[in-house]
C-alpha positions in Angstrom: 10.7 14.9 -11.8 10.2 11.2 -9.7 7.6 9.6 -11.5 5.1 6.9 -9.9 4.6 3.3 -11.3 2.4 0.5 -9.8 3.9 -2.8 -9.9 1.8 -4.8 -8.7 -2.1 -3.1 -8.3 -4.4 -3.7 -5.1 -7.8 -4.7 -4.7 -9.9 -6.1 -2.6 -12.6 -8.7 -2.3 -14.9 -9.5 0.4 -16.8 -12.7 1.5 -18.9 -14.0 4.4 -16.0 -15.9 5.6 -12.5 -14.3 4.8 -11.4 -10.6 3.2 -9.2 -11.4 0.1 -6.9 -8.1 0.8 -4.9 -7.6 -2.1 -2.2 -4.7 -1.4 -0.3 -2.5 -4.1 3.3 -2.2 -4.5 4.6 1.1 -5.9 7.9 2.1 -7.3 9.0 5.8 -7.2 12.0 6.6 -9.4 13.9 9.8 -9.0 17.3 10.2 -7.6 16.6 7.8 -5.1 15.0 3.9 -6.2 12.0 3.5 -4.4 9.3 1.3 -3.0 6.7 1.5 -1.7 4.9 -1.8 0.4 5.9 -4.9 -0.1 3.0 -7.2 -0.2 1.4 -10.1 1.6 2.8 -13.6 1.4 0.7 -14.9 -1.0 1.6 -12.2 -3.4 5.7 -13.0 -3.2 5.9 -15.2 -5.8 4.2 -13.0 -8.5 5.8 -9.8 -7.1 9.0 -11.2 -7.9 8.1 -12.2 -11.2 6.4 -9.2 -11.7 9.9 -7.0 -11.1 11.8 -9.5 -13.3 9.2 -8.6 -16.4 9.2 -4.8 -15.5 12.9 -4.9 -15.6 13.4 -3.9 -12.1 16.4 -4.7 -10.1 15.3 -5.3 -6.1 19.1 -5.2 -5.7 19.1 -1.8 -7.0 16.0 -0.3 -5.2 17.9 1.8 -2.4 14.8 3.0 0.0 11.9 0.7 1.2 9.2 2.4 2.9 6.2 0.3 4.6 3.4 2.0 5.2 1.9 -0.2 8.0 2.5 -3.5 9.7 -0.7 -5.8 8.6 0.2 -8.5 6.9 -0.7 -7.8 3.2 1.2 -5.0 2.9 4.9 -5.6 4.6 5.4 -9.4 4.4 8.5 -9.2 1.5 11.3 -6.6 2.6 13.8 -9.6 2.0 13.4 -9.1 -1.8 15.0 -5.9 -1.6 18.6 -6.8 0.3 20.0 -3.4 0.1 17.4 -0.9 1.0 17.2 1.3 4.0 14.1 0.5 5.3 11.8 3.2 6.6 8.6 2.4 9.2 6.3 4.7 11.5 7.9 4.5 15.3 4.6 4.5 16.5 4.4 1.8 14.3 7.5 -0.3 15.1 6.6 0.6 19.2 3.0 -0.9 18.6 4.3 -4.0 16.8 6.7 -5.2 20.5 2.8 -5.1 22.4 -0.3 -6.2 19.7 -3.6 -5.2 20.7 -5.0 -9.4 21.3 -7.9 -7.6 19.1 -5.9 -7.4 16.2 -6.3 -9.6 13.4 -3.9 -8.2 10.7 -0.7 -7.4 12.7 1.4 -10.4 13.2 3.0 -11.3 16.0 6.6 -11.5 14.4 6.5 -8.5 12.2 9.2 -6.2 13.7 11.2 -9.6 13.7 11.6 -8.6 9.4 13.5 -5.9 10.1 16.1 -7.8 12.3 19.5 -6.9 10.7 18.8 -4.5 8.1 19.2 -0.7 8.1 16.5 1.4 9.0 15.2 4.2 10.1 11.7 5.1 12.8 9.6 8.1 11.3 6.5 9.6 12.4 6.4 12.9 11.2 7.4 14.4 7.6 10.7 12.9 6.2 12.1 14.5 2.5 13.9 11.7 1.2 15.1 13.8 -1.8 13.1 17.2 -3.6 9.9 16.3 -4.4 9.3 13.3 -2.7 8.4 13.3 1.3 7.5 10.6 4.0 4.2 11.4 5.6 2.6 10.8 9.2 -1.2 9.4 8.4 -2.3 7.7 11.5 -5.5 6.7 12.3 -6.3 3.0 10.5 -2.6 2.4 12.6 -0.9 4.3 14.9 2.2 5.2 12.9 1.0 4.9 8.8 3.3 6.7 6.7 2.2 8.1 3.7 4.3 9.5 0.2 3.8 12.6 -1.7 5.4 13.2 -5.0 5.8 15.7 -6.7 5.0 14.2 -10.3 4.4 16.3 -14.1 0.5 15.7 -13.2 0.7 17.2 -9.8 1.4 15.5 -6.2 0.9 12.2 -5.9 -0.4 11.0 -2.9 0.6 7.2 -1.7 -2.4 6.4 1.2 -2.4 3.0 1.3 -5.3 1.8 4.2 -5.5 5.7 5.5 -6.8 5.9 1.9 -7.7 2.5 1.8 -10.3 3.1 -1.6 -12.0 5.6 -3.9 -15.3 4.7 -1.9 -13.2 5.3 1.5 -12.2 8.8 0.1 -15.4 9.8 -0.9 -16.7 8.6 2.6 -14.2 10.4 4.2 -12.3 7.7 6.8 -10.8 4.6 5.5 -13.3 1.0 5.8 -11.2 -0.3 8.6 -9.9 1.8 11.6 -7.7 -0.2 13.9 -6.7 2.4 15.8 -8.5 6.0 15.7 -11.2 7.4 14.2 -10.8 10.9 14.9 -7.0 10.4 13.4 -8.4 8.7 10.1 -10.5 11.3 9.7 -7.6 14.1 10.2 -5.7 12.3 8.1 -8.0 11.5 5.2 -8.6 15.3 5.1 -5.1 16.1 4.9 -4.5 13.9 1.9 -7.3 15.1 -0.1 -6.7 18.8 0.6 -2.2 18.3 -0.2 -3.1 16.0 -3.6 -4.5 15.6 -6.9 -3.4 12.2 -7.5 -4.4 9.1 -5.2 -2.7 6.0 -4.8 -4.8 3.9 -2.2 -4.4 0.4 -0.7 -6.9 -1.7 -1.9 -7.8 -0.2 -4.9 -7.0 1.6 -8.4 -5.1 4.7 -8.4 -7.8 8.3 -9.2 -7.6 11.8 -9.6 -10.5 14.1 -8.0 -12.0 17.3 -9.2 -13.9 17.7 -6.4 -17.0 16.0 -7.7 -16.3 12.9 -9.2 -13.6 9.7 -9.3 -11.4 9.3 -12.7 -9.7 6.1 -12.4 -6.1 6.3 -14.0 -5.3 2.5 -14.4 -7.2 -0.6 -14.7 -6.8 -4.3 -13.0 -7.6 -7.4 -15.0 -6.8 -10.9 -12.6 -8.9 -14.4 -12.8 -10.0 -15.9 -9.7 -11.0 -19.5 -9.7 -12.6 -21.9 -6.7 -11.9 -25.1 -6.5 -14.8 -27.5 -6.4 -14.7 -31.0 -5.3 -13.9 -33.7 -7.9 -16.2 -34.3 -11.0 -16.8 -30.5 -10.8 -15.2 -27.9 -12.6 -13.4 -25.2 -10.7 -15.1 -22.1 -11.1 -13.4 -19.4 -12.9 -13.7 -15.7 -12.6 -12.6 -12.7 -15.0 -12.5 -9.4 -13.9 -11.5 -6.9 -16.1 -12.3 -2.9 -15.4 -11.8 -1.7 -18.5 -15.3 -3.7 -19.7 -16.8 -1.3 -16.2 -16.9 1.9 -18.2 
């Protein structure tokens, strides 16, 4: 059966000033190589190094899906050459005419997938058995979602229409760019069709209809610089020391 593997784990940290959006990037391995979101900019550098330790090929990952246009979660397709890229249509259509309003589309983003093969989905897609493109609108107008069918049950990839455990529980994702009504819809769907959640700013969980049960932890330092004579301020977060 595909099985599911984070690469790179999302998270998300908020400020007065700026939201430090940290997005996941997931591989799904079955017949087909596959990824899932490629990252912001700022994350390039350790998502390459991060498939070099993990022993993962880009060259070799056949399928690219990005789940939305913001930038922290579709800045990198270039690091995997030979994949066939899929995107939401309503997606792709949105990104030729940005709303002025929004903040985390950029202006240039169809302009990644100049040259490469790809395909425009906004309903279900079956890649291979077990493994399926979904339609989740609502935080965007074209969001696709994964489900896989994994030895734990299905797996469902969310990214912002899941956006975080607190998201699910609340029952519509923290940002809506687009509908509410659709995040809604959508954020029903997903919990009713899976067991296992994968969302984008947060740590994958299971559900037993009651509580959250984390399945992975994050550990990262932060630091802010401070003028000179001062020491930079350094932050450990570890969730494993949460429970």
């Amino acid at each position: 059966m595909p099985e599911v593997k984070e690469i790179i784990g999302g998270f998300l940290i908020l400020s007065n000033r700026v939201r430090l959006g940290i997005s996941p990037v997931i591989q799904v391995k079955g017949r087909h190589n596959i990824v899932y979101d490629t990252g912001g900019p700022n994350a390039k550098q350790y998502l390459a190094k991060e498939l070099e330790r993990q022993k993962i090929d880009p060259k070799k990952v056949d399928t690219l899906i990005i789940s939305h246009s913001h930038w922290d979660h579709a800045m990198n397709p270039d690091l995997f050459p030979n994949a066939k890229i899929f995107i939401g249509k309503s997606e792709y259509e949105y990104g030729k005419n940005i709303m002025k309003s929004d903040w985390a589309t950029p202006s240039y983003i169809n302009r990644l997938y100049d040259g490469r093969n790809k395909e425009l989905v906004d309903s279900e897609f079956e890649i291979e058995s077990g493994v399926k493109i979904i339609g989740i609108p609502g935080h965007t107008p074209g969001t696709l979602g994964l489900e896989v069918e994994t030895k734990k049950g299905t797996a469902v990839l969310g990214s912002d229409a899941l956006f975080s455990a607190k998201s699910f529980l609340a029952g519509i994702p923290l940002l809506v760019f687009h509908s509410k009504q659709k995040a809604k819809e959508s954020m029903k769907r997903m919990k009713k069709e899976g067991s296992l959640f994968y969302p984008g700013h947060d740590r994958p969980f299971t559900f037993d209809g009651k509580n959250i049960k984390f399945i992975s932890d994050s550990v990262f330092d932060m630091q802010i610089v401070m003028p000179p004579g001062m020491d930079n301020l350094h932050y450990h977060i570890d969730t494993r020391k949460l429970k």
